[in-house]
Structures are given as structure tokens and as C-alpha cells.
C-alpha positions in Angstrom: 39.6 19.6 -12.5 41.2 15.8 -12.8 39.8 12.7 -14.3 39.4 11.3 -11.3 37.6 14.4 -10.1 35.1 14.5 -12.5 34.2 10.5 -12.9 33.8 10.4 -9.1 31.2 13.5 -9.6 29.9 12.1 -12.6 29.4 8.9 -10.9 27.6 10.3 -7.3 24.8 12.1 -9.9 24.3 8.9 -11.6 23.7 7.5 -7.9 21.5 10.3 -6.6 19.2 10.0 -9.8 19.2 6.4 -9.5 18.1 6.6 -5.8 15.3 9.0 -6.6 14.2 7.3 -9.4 14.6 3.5 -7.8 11.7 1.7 -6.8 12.7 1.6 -2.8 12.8 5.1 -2.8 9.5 5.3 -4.2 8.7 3.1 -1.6 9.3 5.2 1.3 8.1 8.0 -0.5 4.9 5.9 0.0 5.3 5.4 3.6 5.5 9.2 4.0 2.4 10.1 2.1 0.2 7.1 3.9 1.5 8.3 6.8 0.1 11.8 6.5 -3.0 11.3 3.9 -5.2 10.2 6.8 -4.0 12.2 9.5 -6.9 14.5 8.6 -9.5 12.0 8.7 -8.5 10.1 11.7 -10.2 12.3 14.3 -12.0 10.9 17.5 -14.3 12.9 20.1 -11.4 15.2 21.4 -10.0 15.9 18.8 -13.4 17.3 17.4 -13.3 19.8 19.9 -9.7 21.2 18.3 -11.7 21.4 14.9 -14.3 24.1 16.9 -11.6 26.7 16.3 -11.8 26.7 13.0 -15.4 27.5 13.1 -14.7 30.2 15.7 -12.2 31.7 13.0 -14.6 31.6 10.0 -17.1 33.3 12.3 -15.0 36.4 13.6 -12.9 37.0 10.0 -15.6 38.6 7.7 -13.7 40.6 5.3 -14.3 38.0 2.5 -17.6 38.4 3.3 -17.8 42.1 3.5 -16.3 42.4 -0.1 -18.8 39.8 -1.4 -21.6 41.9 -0.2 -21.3 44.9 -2.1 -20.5 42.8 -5.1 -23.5 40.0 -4.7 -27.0 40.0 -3.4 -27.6 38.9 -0.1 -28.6 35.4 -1.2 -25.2 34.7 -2.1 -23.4 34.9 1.2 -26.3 32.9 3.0 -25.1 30.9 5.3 -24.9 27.1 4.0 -27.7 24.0 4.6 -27.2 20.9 6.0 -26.6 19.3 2.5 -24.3 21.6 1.4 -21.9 20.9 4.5 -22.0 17.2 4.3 -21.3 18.0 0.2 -18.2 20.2 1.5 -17.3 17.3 4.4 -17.7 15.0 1.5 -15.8 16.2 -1.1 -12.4 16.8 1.3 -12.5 13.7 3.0 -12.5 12.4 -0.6 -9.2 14.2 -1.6 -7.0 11.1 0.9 -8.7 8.4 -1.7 -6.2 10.2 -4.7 -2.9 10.0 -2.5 -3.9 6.7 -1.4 -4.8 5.2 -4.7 -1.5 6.7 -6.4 0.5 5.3 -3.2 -0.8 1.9 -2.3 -2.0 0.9 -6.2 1.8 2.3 -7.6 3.7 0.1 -4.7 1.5 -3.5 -5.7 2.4 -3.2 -9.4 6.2 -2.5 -8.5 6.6 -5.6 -6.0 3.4 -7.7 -7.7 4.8 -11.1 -6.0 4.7 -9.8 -2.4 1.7 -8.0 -2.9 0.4 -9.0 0.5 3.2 -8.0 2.6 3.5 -4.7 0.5 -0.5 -3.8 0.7 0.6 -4.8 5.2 3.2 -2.4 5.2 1.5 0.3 3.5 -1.3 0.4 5.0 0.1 0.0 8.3 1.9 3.1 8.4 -2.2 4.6 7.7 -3.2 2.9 10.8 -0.1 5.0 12.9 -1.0 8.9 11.1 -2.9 10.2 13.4 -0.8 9.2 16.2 2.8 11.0 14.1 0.5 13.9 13.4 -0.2 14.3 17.1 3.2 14.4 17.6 4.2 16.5 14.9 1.6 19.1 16.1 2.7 18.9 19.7 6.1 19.7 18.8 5.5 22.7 16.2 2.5 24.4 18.1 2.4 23.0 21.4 -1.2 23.7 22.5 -2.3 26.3 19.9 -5.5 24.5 18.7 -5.8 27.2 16.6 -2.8 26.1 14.5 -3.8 22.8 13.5 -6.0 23.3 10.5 -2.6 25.3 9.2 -0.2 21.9 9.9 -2.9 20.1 7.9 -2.8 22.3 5.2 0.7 23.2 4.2 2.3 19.9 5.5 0.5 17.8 3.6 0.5 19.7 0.4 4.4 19.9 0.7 5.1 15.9 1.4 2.6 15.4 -1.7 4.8 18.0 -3.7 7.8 17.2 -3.1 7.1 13.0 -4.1 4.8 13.7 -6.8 7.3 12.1 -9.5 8.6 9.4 -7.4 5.8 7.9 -7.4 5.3 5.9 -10.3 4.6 2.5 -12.2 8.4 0.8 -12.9 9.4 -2.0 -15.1 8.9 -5.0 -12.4 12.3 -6.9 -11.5 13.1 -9.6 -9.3 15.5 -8.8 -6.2 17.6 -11.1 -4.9 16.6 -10.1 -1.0 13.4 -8.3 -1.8 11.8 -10.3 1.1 14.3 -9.5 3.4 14.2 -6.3 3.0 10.3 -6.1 3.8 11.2 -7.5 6.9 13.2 -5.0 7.7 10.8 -2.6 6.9 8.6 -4.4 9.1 10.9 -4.4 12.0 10.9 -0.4 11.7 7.2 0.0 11.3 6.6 -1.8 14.7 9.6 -0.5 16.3 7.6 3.0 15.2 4.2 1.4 17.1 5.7 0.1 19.9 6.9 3.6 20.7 4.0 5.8 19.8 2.3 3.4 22.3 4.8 4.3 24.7 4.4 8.4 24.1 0.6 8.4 23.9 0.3 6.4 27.4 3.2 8.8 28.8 1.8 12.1 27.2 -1.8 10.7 29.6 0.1 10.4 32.3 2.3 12.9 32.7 2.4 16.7 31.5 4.6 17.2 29.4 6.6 20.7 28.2 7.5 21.9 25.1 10.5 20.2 24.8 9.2 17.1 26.1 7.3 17.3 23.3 9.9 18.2 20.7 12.2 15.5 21.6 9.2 13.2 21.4 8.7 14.5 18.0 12.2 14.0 16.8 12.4 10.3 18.6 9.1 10.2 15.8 10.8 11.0 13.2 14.2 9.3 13.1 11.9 5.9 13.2 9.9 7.0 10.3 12.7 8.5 8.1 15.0 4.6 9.2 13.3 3.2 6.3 15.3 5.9 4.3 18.9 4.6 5.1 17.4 0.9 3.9 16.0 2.4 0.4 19.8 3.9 -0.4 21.5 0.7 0.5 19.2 -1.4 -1.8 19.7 1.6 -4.5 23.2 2.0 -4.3 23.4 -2.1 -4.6 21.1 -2.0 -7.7 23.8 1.5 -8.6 26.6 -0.8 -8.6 25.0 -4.1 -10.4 24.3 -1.4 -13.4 28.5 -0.1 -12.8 29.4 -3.9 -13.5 31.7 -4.4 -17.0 29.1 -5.9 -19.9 30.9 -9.1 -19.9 30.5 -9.8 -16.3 27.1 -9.6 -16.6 26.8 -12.1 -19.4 28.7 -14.3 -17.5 26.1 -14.2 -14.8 23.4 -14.0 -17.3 24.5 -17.5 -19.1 25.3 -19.6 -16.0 21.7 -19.4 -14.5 18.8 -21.5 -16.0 16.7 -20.0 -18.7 13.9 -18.2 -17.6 10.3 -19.8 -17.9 7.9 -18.3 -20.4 5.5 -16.3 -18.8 1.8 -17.7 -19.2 0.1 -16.1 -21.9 -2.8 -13.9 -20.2 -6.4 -13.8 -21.9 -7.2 -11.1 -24.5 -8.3 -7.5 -23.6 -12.0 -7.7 -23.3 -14.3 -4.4 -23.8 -15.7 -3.0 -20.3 -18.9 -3.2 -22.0 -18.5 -6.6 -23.7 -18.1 -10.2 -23.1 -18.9 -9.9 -19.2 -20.0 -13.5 -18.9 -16.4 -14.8 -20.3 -14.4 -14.3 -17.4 -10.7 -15.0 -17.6 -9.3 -17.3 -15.5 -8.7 -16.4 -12.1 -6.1 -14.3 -11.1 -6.0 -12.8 -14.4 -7.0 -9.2 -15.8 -10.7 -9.1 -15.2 -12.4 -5.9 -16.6 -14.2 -3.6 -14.3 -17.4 -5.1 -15.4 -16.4 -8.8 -15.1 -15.0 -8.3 -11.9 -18.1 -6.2 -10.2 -20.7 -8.5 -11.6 -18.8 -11.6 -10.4 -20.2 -14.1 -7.8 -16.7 -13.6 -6.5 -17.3 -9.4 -5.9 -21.0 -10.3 -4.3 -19.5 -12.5 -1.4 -16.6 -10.5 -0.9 -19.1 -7.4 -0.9 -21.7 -9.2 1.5 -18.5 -10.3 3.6 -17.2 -6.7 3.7 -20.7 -5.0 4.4 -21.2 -6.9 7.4 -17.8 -7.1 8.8 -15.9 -4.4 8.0 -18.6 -2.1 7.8 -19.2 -3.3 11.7 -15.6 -2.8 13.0 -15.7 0.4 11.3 -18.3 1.7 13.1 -17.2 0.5 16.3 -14.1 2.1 16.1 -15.7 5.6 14.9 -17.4 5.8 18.1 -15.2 4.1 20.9 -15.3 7.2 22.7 -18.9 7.5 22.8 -19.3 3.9 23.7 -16.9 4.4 26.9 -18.4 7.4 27.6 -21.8 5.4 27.7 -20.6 2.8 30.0 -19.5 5.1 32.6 -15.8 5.1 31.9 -14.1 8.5 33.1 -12.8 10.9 30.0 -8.9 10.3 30.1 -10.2 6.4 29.8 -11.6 6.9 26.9 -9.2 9.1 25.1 -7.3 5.6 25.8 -8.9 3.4 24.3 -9.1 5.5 21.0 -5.1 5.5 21.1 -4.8 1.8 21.4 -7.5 1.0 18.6 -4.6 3.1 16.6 -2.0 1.2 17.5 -3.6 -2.5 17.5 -4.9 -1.3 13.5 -1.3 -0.7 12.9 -0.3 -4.2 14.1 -3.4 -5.8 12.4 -2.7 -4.0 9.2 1.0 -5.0 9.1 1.1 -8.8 10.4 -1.3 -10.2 7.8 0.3 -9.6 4.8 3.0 -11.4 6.1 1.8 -14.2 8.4 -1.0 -15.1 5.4 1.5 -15.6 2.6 3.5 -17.8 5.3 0.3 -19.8 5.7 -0.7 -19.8 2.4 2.9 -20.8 1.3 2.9 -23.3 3.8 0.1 -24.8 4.6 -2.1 -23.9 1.5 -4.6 -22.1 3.8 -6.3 -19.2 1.7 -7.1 -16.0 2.5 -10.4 -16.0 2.5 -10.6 -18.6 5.4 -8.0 -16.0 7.4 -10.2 -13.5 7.0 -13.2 -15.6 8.2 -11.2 -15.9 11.5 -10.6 -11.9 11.5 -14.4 -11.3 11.1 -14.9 -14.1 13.7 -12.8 -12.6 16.3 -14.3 -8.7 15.4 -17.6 -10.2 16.2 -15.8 -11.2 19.6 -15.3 -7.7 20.4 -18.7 -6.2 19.5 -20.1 -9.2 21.9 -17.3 -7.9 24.8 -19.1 -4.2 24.2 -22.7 -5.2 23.7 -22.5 -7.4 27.2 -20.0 -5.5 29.1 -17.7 -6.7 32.1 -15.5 -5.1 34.3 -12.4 -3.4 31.8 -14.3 -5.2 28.8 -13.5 -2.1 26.9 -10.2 -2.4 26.9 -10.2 -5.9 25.7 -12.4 -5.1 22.5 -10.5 -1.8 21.8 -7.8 -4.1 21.5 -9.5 -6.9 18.9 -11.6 -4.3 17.3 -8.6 -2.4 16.0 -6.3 -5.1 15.2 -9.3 -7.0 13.0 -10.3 -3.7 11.5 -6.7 -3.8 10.1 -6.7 -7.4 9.5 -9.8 -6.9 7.1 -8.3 -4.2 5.6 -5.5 -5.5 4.5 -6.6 -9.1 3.4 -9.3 -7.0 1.5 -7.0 -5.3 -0.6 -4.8 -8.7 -1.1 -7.7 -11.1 -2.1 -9.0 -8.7 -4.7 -5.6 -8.2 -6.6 -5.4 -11.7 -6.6 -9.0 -12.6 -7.5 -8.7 -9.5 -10.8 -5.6 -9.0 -11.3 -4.1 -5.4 -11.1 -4.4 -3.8 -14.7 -7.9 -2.4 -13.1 -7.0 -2.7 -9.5 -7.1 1.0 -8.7 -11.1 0.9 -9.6 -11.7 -2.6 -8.2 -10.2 -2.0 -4.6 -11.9 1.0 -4.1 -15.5 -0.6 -5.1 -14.4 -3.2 -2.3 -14.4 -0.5 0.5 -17.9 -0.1 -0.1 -18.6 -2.9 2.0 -17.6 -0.4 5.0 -21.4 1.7 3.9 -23.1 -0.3 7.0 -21.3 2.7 9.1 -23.4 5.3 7.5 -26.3 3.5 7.4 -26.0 3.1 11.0 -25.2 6.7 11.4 -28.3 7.4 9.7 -30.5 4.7 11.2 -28.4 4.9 14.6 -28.1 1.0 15.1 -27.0 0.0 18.3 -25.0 -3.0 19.5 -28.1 -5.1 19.4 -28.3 -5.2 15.5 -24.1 -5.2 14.7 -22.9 -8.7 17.4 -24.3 -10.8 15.0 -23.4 -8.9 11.5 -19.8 -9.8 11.8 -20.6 -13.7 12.5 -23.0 -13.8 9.6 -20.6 -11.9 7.4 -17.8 -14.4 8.0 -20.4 -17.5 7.3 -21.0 -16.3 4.2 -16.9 -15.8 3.6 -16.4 -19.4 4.7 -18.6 -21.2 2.9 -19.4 -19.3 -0.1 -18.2 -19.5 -3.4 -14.6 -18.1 -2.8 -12.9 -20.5 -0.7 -14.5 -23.7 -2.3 -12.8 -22.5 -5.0 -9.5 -21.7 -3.7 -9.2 -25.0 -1.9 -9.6 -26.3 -5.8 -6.9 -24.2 -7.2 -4.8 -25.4 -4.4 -5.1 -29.0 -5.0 -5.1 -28.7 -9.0 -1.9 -26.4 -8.4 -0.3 -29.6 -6.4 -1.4 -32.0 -9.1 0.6 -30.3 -11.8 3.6 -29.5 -9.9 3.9 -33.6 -9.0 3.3 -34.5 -12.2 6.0 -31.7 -13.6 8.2 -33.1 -10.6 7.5 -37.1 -12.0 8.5 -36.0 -15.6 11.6 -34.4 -15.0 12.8 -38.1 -12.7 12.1 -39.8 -15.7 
């Protein structure tokens, strides 16, 4: 073998094991496992009735249970309580909070200064699983119901396999188109939307076979896996920088300005220690700091009555059509375009708030006032329904149940910093407890049209945005007097 042979060889390794190593790879390594982590979770009346089979199936096979009996006592093959099923429901609906916190926590600290329109992306491509797994499942299995709990249970083991070292905390540097990029991302993720919109409304209205359904599957698939070709462009870009001769790179190095010194962060403080000396904001609270915070309360209260009220909207849609007299096929509707209107709210705010706030200095806070506003909106259009009202507040439910989401997740990496982020934005979903309480208590709409309006009065004029506006201003201040010293 020649030289040439074995540099060119040499050199595609080094480019593969930059690729899977690179921090856009890891990103749509990201996109796959948020796509699939909820898929499981996502279910609405119908699909309930697919999960019947695998009750039919634990009924019929009893071997397991025939070998336990001459082993055990007949206690021990009782069949369960109430308590222990909601413990078993529980614990594997728990299991999506691990791949979601390596994902979406991993992907903020690699691109920390577009944190908004990362945490818009990510959790966008949650808002469109259970519409790709539909898909998926159509395609492999057709109408074999009993087959699903199977796809659930190798595929998503497999994706989490195969990734499970690309995901990972990298040393944070700045790239040149960084933004662009993300909006190209963002152009595939609605491009994805726009045509799972188009399947699911087709797939109601017509019958389709089983190649219908595979080539709907593959049309699926070649959107989700364009984000791919992006990630080896950027990678083979970044592969080449790293080729470059030293002494270019010096060159490059020495013409630019000098970097400004990062601004020293406060001192580690003990979890169970100094809680009343907060740093300042934006800095690395500890866990105890940050959940005894006046800043946590609102944004807890805020959460709680919002969030936890879109949430439960959404959970039973179907039920609520059902209710007001709208045939079955409807209803089934309306559940598919709550998933694709959370997509699009989960997506567009992470960039259309850091355009605000870059532009006009309006906080996020105050943009998620307006999404708890306009969630309240659609409660009100199903609490005092009109003709086709449904349809109207499927559509603002889902895309300010996505809105919330996302602005959620942004205002508290922002507000505590990210060294305990993966703790903090999880105690920040807890707001969304209002839907079991009005599982437990069954609420109806009477009690939840006017949660979502008191939950954004609180947001707007509570501590949080009074402060931000101050911030703001103070931030102006110094950059015109920094601005007036370098004239002089």
C-alpha cells in the first residue's frame, strides 16, 4: 500500500471519529432519542385501547406463573392492588425523565449561548414522537396491535444503545455559523411537522395499505435523519480547521482582538450552607438557593396554574370532544393536531424570544405571560363552547402547552445557571401536579378558565420581570458608558 493510500485512510478515520465524537453529531443523536423517549407516554383514548392487548397477553401466557407456583405460596403470585400498579405505571413512565435529562441538559451546556433555541429544538422533536412512532409502527406491523409493546421495547433500547457515548458534556466553543445552522435545523423540524400533519389527516381519510404505509414511513424518516447530512458538514468543516498547518492558525489567532476575560463567577457554596447569599443572577445557584428563591416560588405558582392547566387539557381532548357530541374520527383529530401545534409551540419560542429579547429587551417572563394568557383563551373556547370551538382550542392549547414548555426550561437556566440545571429543571415541571390533582379531585372546566389567567398575573407582575426590566436597563447603562469611554 502507497503513501498516499494510507494518509488518505489514515485521514477518513480521523474524520469518522471526529464526526462521532463532534458536538453536532451529538446533537442529532439528541433529536433521535427525544424523538422516541416519549413515544411511550404520548398515548390518547385510542391508543389505550392498543395497550388492552398486552393485558390480554399477560392473562392467557401463565407459564411464569405456573413455575412460580410450585416454588412460592399462593400469596406470592396474587394478583396486584391498585397501589401497586400505579407504583409499576409510575416507575416506567419515570424511565423517559433519564433519556431526557442526559439529552436536553447535555445539548444546553454544549451550545450555552443559544440555549433557548437549543432547549426549542429539542424539545420540539418531543412534541412530534408519538406521531413518528405511529408511523414507524404502521410501517413494521401494519395493524398487529399486538406488536406494539415489542416496537416499544426493542426500538427504544437500541436508539439509547447505540448513542449512549455520543452523548456527552464537550469543551464549549464558539462557531462561526452556529446560528445558522439552528436554523436550518429548524427548517427540517417543521418541514418534518408540516408533513406528519399532512399523513395523519390523509391516514383519517383514506385507507391506506401496507405500502401506503411503508412509503409514508420512509418519507418519515429521510426528514428526521436530514439533520444528519447538516451534522457531517459542520464536522468535516471543524475536521478541516484542525488539518490546517500550525502557523496558519497563529496567523488567524493574532490578527483578531484579544478575547475578553470571562467574569469571575461566585464561589462554590455548600447545598446545605449559605442559602440566603445568593449569587448574582444568572450565576451557579445551588440546589438549595435556587428552590428556596422568591424567583422558584413565582415561577412554581406560574407553572402550577398554567402549565399544569394546559396539561390537563390536553390529556383529555378526546374525552372532552367526546362530551360535546363530536363524532369519534373528530376526536382522534383533534388529538393529532394538539401534537403538531406542541411541536410548533415548542420550536418557535426559543427562537422568536431571543429575537425579542435581543431586540427589543422584552423578557421572557412577560412572553410567557402572553402564552398562559392565550392557554386560558382556549380553556374559555372549551368551557363555553361554539360551533367547531374544539378545533380552535386544540389548536392554542397545544401550541401554548409547548410555548410554556420551552420558555420554562430557558428562564430557569438563565435564572441558576446550568452547573445544577439537570435537578433544577426537573423541580420546575412540578408545576404541571394541578393534572393529578385534578385527576384525583376530577376538576372540571369551571375551576381550570381562570387558573391560567391568575397564573400569568402572578408571572407579570411578580418578582421576576420587575427584575429583568432592571437588569435590562442597568445592562444598557454600562454598555453606553463602555461605548462613551472608548470615544474618548
Amino acid at each position: 500500500m502507497d503513501t498516499h493510500t494510507t494518509g488518505t485512510s489514515c485521514g477518513l478515520c480521523s474524520f469518522v471519529i471526529q464526526t462521532l465524537r463532534g458536538q453536532w453529531f451529538m446533537m442529532f443523536a439528541s433529536f433521535l432519542i427525544m424523538t422516541d423517549i416519549k413515544a411511550t407516554l404520548g398515548y390518547d383514548q385510542s391508543t389505550l385501547n392498543l395497550l388492552s392487548t398486552c393485558k390480554d397477553l399477560g392473562a392467557n401466557v401463565g407459564v411464569l406463573s405456573g413455575l412460580l407456583a410450585e416454588v412460592t405460596p399462593a400469596w406470592f403470585i396474587s394478583k396486584p392492588k391498585v397501589w401497586q400498579m400505579c407504583l409499576y405505571i409510575c416507575v416506567g413512565a419515570n424511565s423517559q425523565n433519564f433519556a431526557n435529562t442526559g439529552a436536553l441538559v447535555t445539548c444546553v451546556k454544549n451550545f450555552p449561548e443559544n440555549r433557548g433555541i437549543m432547549l426549542g429544538l429539542i424539545k420540539g422533536y418531543v412534541g412530534l414522537s408519538g406521531a413518528v412512532f405511529t408511523q414507524l409502527y404502521l410501517a413494521i406491523y401494519g395493524d398487529d396491535t399486538k406488536s406494539l409493546i415489542l416496537l416499544i421495547g426493542w426500538l427504544l433500547a437500541l436508539i439509547s444503545m447505540v448513542f449512549v457515548y455520543t452523548i456527552r458534556t464537550m469543551k464549549v466553543s464558539s462557531h462561526p455559523n452556529e446560528l445558522k445552522v439552528f436554523y436550518e435545523y429548524l427548517y427540517k423540524s417543521i418541514a418534518l411537522a408540516l408533513c406528519l400533519m399532512g399523513l395523519t389527516i390523509a391516514q383519517k381519510q383514506v385507507t391506506f395499505s401496507h405500502y401506503g404505509y411503508v412509503g409514508s414511513c420512509v418519507a418519515v424518516c429521510v426528514l428526521i435523519f436530514l439533520p444528519l447530512v447538516i451534522a457531517i458538514r459542520e464536522e468535516l468543516a471543524t475536521w478541516r480547521q484542525k488539518r490546517k498547518p500550525v502557523d496558519a492558525l497563529n496567523r488567524i489567532t493574532v490578527d483578531g482582538p484579544p478575547l475578553p476575560e470571562s467574569k469571575p463567577t461566585s464561589q462554590d457554596i455548600s447545598c446545605c450552607g449559605k442559602i440566603c447569599k445568593k449569587p448574582t443572577r444568572g450565576e451557579d445557584y445551588s440546589i438549595l438557593q435556587a428552590l428556596l428563591s422568591l424567583d422558584m416560588l413565582i415561577i412554581f405558582v406560574a407553572t402550577f396554574c398554567g402549565l399544569g392547566c394546559s396539561l390537563t387539557a390536553v390529556d383529555n381532548l378526546g374525552q372532552i370532544g367526546e362530551s360535546l357530541g363530536y363524532p369519534q374520527h373528530t376526536t382522534s383529530t383533534f388529538v393529532s393536531l394538539v401534537s403538531i401545534w406542541n411541536h410548533f409551540g415548542r420550536v418557535f419560542p426559543g427562537f422568536v424570544s431571543e429575537i425579542i429579547l435581543l431586540r427589543w429587551k422584552v423578557p421572557r417572563p412577560l412572553i410567557m405571560t402572553l402564552s398562559l394568557v392565550l392557554s386560558g383563551v382556549g380553556d374559555l373556547l372549551i368551557a363555553f363552547p361554539i360551533p367547531s370551538s374544539v378545533y380552535i382550542a386544540s389548536l392554542i392549547i397545544g401550541f401554548s402547552y409547548g410555548t410554556q414548555l420551552t420558555l420554562l426550561f430557558t428562564i430557569i437556566s438563565e435564572l441558576f445557571g446550568l452547573k445544577y440545571y439537570s435537578i433544577l429543571f426537573n423541580c420546575g415541571q412540578l408545576g404541571a401536579l394541578l393534572d393529578l390533582i385534578s385527576m384525583v379531585k376530577e376538576l372540571t372546566c369551571m375551576g381550570k378558565e381562570c387558573a391560567n389567567f391568575f397564573g400569568a398575573l402572578v408571572l407579570f407582575g411578580g418578582y421576576i420581570y420587575k427584575r429583568f426590566k432592571e437588569e435590562v436597563a442597568a445592562n444598557e447603562k454600562e454598555l453606553g458608558v463602555h461605548v462613551a469611554t472608548e470615544q474618548q
